[in-house]
C-alpha positions in Angstrom: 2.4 184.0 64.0 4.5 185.3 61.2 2.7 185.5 57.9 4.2 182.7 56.0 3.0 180.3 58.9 -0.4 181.8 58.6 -0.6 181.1 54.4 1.0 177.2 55.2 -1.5 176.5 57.5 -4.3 178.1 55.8 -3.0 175.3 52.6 -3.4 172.4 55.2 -6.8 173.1 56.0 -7.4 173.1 52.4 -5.6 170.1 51.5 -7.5 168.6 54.2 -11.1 169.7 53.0 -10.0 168.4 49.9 -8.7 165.1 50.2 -11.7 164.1 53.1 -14.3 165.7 50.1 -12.4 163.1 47.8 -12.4 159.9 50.2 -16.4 160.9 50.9 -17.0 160.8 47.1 -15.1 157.9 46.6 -16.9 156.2 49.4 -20.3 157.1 48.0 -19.1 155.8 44.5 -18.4 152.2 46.7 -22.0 152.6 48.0 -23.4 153.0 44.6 -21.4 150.1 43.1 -22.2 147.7 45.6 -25.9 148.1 45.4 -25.7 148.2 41.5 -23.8 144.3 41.7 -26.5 142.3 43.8 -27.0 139.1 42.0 -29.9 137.4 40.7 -29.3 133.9 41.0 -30.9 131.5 38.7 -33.1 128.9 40.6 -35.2 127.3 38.0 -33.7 124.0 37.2 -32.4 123.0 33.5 -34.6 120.0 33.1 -38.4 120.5 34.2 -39.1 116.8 33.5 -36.3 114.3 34.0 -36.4 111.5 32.5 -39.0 109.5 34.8 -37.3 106.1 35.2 -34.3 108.3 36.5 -36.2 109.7 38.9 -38.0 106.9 39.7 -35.0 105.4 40.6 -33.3 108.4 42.6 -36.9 108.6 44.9 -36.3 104.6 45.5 -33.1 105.4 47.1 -34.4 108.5 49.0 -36.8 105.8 50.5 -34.6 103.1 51.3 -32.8 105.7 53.3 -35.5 107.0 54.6 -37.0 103.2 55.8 -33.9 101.1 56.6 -31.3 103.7 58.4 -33.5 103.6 61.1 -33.2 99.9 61.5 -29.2 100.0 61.3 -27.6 100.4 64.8 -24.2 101.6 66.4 -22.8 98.9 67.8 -19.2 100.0 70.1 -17.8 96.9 72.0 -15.0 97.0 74.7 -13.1 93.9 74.6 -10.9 91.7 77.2 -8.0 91.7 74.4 -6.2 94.6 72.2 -9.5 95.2 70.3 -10.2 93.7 66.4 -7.4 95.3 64.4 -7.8 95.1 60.6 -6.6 92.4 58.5 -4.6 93.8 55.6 -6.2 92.0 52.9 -9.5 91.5 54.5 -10.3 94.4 57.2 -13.3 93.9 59.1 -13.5 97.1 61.5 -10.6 98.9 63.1 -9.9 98.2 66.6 -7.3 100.6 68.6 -4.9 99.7 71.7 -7.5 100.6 73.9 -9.5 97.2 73.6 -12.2 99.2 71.6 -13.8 98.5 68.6 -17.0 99.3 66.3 -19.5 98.5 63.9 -23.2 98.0 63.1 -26.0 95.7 63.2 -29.0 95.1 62.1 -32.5 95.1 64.5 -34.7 92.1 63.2 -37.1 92.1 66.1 -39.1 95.0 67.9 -38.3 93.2 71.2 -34.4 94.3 71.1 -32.7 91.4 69.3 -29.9 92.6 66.5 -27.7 90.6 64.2 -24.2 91.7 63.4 -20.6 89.8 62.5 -18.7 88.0 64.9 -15.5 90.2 64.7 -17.9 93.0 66.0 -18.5 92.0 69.0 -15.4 88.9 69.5 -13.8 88.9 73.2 -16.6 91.9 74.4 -16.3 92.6 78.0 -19.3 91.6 80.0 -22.0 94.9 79.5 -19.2 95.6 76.7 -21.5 96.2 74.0 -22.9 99.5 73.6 -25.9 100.0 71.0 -26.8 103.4 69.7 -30.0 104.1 67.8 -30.8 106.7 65.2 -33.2 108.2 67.4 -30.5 108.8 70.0 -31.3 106.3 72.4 -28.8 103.6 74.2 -28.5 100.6 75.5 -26.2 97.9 76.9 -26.5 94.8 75.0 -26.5 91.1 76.0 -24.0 88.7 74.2 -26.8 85.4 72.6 -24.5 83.9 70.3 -21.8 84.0 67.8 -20.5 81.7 65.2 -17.4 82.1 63.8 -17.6 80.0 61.2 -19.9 82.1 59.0 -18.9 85.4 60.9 -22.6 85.6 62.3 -23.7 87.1 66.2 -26.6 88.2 67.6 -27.0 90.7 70.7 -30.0 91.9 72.3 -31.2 95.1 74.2 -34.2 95.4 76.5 -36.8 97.1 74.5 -40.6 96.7 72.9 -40.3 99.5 70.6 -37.3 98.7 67.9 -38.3 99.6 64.4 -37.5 96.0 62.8 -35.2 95.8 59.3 -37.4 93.3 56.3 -35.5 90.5 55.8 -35.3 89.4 52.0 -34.2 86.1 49.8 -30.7 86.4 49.2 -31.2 83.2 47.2 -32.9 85.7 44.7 -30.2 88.2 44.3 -28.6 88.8 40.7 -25.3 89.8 39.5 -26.3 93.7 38.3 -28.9 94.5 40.6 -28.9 98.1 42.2 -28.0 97.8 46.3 -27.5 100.0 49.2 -24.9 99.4 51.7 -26.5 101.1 55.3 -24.1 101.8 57.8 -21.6 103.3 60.3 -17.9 103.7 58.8 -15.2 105.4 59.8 -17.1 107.3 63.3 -19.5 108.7 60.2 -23.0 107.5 62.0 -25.8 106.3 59.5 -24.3 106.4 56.2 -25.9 105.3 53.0 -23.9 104.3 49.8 -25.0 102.6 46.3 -23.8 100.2 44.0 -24.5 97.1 42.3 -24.4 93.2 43.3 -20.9 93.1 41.6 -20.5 88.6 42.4 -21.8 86.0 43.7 -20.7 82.5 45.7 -17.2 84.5 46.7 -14.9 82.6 49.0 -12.5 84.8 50.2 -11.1 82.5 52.7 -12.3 84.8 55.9 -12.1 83.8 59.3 -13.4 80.7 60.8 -11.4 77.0 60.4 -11.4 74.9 57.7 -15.1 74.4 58.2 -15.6 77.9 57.9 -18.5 78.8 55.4 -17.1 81.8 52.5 -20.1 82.5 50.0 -20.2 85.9 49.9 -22.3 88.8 48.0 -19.8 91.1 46.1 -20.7 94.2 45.6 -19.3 97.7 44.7 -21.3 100.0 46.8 -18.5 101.3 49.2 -17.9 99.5 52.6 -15.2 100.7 55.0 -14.3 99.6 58.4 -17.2 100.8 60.9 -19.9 99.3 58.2 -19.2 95.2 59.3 -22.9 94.4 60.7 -24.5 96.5 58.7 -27.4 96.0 55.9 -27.0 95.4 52.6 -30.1 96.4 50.7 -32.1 95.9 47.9 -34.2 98.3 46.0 -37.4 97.0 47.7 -35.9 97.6 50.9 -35.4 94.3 52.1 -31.9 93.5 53.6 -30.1 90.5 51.4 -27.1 90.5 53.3 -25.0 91.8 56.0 -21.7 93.7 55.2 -18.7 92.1 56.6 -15.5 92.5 54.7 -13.8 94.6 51.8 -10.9 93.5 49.7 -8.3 96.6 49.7 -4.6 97.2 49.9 -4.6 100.0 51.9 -7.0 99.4 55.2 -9.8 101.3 53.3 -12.4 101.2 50.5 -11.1 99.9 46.6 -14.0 99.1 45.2 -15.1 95.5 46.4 -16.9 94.6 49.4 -18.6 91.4 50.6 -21.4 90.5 52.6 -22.8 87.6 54.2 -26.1 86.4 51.9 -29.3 86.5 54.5 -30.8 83.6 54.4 -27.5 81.8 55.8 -27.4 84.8 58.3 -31.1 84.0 59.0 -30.5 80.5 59.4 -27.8 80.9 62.2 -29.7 83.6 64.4 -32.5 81.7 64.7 -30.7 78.4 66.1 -28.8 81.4 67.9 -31.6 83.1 69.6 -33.1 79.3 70.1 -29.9 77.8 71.4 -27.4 80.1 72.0 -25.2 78.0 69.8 -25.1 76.2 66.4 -25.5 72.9 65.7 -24.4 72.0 62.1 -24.5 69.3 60.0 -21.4 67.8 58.5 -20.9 65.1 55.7 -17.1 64.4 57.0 -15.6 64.6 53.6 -12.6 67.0 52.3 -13.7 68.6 48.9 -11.9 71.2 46.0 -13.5 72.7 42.9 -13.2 71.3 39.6 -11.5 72.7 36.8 -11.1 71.8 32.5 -7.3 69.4 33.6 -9.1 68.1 36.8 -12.5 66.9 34.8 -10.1 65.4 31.9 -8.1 62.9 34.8 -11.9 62.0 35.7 -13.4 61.6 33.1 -16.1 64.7 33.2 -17.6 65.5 30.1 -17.1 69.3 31.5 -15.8 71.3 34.5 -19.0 70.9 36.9 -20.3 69.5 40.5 -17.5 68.8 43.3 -14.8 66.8 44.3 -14.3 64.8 46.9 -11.0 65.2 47.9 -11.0 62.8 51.4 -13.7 61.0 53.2 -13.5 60.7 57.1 -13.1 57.8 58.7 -16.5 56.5 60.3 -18.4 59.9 59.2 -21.3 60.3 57.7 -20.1 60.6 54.2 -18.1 56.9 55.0 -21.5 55.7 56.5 -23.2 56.6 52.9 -20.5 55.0 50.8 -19.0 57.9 49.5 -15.2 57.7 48.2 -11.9 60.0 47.7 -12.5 60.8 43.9 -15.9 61.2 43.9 -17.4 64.0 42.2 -21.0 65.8 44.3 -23.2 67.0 41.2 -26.1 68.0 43.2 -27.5 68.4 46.7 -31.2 67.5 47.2 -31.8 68.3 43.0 -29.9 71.2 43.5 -26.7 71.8 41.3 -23.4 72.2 42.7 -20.3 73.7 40.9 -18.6 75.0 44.0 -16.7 73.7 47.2 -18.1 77.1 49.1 -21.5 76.5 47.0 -21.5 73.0 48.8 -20.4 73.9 52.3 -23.6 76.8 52.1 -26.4 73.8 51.3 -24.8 71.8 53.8 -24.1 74.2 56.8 -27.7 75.1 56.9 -28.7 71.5 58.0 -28.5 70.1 61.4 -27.1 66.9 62.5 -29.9 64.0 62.0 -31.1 65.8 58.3 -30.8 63.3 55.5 -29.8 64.7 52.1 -29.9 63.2 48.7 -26.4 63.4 46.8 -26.2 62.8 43.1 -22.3 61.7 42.4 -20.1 60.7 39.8 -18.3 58.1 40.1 -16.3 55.7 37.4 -18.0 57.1 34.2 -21.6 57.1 35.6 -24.1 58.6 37.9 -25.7 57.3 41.5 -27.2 58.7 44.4 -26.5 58.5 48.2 -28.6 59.4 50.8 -26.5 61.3 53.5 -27.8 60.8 57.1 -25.7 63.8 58.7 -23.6 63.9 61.7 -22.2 66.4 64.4 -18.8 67.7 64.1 -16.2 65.3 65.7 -13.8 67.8 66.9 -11.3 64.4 67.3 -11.8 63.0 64.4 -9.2 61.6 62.8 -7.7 58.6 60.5 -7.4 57.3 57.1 -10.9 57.6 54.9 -9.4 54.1 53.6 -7.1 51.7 55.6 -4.6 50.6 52.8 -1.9 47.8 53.4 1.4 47.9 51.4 2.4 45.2 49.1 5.7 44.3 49.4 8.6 44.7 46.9 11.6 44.2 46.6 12.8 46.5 43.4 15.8 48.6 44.1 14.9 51.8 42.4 14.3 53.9 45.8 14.7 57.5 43.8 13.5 59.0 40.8 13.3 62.4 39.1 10.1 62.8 36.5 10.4 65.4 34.3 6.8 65.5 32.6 5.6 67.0 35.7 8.4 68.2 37.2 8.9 66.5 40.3 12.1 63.9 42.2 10.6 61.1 44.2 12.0 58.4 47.2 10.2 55.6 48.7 9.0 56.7 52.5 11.1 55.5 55.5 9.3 53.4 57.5 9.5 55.9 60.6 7.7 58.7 58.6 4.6 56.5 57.9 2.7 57.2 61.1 3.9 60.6 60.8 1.8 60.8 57.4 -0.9 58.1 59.1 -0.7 55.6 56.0 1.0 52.2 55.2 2.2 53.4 52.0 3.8 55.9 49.7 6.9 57.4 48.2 7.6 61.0 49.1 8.3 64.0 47.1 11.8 65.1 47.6 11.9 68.3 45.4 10.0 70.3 43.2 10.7 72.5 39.6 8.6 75.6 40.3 8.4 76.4 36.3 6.3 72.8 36.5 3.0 71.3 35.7 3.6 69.5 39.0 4.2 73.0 41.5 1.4 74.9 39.4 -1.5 72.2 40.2 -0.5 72.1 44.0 2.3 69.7 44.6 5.3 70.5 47.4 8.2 68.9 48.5 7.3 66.9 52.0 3.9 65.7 49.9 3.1 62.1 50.0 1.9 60.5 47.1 -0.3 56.8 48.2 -2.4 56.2 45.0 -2.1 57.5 41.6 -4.8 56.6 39.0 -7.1 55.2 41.8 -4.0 52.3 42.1 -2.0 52.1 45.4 1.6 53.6 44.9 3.9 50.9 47.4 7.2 52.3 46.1 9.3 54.5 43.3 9.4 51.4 40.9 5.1 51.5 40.9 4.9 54.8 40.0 7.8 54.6 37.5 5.8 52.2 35.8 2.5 54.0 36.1 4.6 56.9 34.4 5.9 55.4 31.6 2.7 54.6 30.1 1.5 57.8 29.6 2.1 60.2 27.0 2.8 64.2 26.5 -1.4 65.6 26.9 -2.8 62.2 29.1 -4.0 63.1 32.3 -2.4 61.9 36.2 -4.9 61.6 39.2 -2.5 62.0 42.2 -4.0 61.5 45.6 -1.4 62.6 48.5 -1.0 63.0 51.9 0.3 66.5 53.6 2.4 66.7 56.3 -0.3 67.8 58.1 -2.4 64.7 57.6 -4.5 65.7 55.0 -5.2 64.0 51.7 -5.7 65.6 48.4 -6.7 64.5 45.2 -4.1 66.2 42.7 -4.5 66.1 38.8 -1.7 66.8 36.4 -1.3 67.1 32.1 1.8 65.0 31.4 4.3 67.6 29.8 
């Protein structure tokens, strides 16, 4: 090796010391830096002593959680049909193509018997209903009942050993009160949420027919699809309703749901688990609320009780004497400023129940006892057979401006079509009108107005020309569909 290679290789050995002597100091200085940087993290909380009622409050809802989510089950159905899809406005619990859907329920007896909603379990496959516990055990459950009408079921599974939910008085609840909604939403098993009773006596017009009952608990504690069944709670513990609907735009949570107050739910599982079917009490009248115009055209002193929009031929209300324009103050001594209010009281009697009635009627008050009847799925027929009076005037069209609506008199082949003997029919409409805003449409048949028969276009002419801008109208109409409505208007 020549003597230059010797003195190059000599400086790479050095280089090499050096720069591994560097990395090794480096890496000690890494060492030491590391060690030097350990934290002390701080663990002792700002505020020794919170405020008491505060923490009152937060250990109530650790034991409401603690109590109740044991009592709230997993309920998964397999149905005949496409499953329950969601509802845009009103989504109950997401079904899939697969005929599947879930929810919750809530146990109310140690021997296996649950209450949920209808839409939970609707068009289940026989052993279709699948319950899961908190404690991991399942069980098939057995179909009892279901009533669509107030969106009530109960199932049962084959045990002794259920922990059993405490049933409260929803009759109790207050707008304001603290609740916890207890449930399964969205696959997310045994989920707890908190809000406040937000409204009461909502009808949101879900599910059921026209005898459906909607007086729902509002509240604000968050409900998504996969809580329907499940227990609304209050801070005692007790369950005061049973979740069942939420009011959203987009499928999911917006801040309202609803529940179903528990002494109606109460009401229907027991004649449920008795019966395996409800049998409810009907007065056989049509009604609507009341507001400031409607209370003018009859004579209210104020916006209050309920009217009586149509009374059923040969039903009970007919039996009792009660008329179309009628206003239902009270039920039993109980107020009543609500159709839904109304159709609660009532649905939670059976057929055979007498009740007491205070009504208004003519500027004064009288009572009427009500002796209940079964629904009369055939029903039908005018609440008052009317005969027409005959004419012979000439006007046979008409347009009145003051409440925006063009009249003719009703050809004698549409009369049995709208089941009456008289009537002139609304040809058209002004939707900027007093008339369209308060519920009239074209195809409407107006037979009495002011509590006087209406035979032609002349008679109501008449009836119109005597009233001036601000008086009140008292319409009652047919629909094409046979119904009858009281209508009241402000001459404009």
């Amino acid at each position: 090796m020549s003597k230059k290679a010797i003195i190059f290789a000599g400086l790479l050995v050095v280089a090499a010391l050096s720069f591994g002597g560097l990395l090794i100091a480096n890496f000690g200085s890494v060492k030491q830096i590391v060690a030097s940087s350990q934290i002390d993290f701080k663990t002792t909380p700002p505020i020794q002593n919170p405020n008491p009622q505060l923490q009152s409050l937060n250990d109530a809802f650790v034991e409401i959680s603690k109590t109740i989510t044991p009592t709230v089950a997993y309920i998964e159905t397999i149905t005949t049909g496409q499953g329950n899809m969601e509802n845009e406005e009103f989504p109950f619990n997401f079904g899939n193509p697969g005929g599947k859907s879930s929810g919750s329920g809530i146990i109310i007896s140690k021997d296996g018997y649950i209450v949920t909603n209808n839409h939970v379990v609707k068009d289940a496959k026989e052993d279709g209903i699948k319950v899961l516990l908190t404690d991991k055990r399942e069980f098939n459950a057995k179909l009892i009942g279901v009533d669509p009408n107030t969106d009530v079921a109960v199932i049962k599974v084959e045990s002794n050993d259920l922990p059993e939910a405490t049933i409260g008085n929803s009759d109790n609840v207050q707008v304001g009160q603290w609740v916890v909604a207890i449930g399964n939403p969205l696959g997310l098993n045994s989920t707890v949420t908190a809000g406040i009773v937000s409204a009461l006596g909502r009808n949101i017009q879900l599910g059921g027919d026209s005898y459906a009952i909607n007086n729902f608990i509002q509240t604000d504690a968050a409900i998504n699809p996969g809580n329907s069944g499940g227990a609304l709670v209050d801070i005692n513990g007790s369950v005061i309703g049973i979740n069942t609907a939420i009011k959203t735009t987009s499928g999911y949570y917006q801040g309202y749901g609803f529940a179903i107050p528990i002494n109606l739910v109460k009401n229907v599982a027991a004649e449920l688990i008795k019966n395996g079917k409800i049998s409810r009490g009907y007065i056989g009248v049509s009604i609507a609320d009341i507001d400031t115009k409607s209370a003018k055209g009859l004579g209210l002193d104020k916006a209050k009780g309920v009217l009586i929009q149509d009374v059923l031929k040969g039903g009970a209300g007919d039996e009792a004497g009660l008329k179309t324009g009628d206003v239902i103050l009270s039920v039993d001594g109980k107020e009543v400023n609500a159709a839904n209010e109304l159709q609660t009281i009532i649905g939670s009697h059976r057929p055979g129940d007498e009740v007491s009635l205070s009504i208004f009627r003519d500027g004064s008050t009288q009572n009427k006892v009500v002796k209940l009847k079964p629904r009369n799925e055939s029903s039908s027929g005018l609440a008052e057979n009317t005969k027409p009076n005959e004419s012979s005037n000439e006007l046979t069209s008409k347009s009145f401006e003051s409440i925006g609506i063009s009249v003719s008199e009703l050809p004698g082949n549409m009369k049995e079509k709208y089941n009456t003997e008289n009537g002139i029919i609304i040809n058209s409409i002004n939707r900027i009108s007093e008339g369209f805003e308060r519920g009239l449409r074209e195809g409407m048949v107006i037979v009495e107005a002011d509590k006087e028969k209406v035979n032609n276009v002349e008679d109501f002419n008449s009836l119109i020309s005597k009233k001036s801008k601000g008086d009140t109208l008292v319409l009652k109409v047919k629909t094409p569909d046979g119904n009858t409505r009281l209508v009241v208007l402000e001459i404009q």
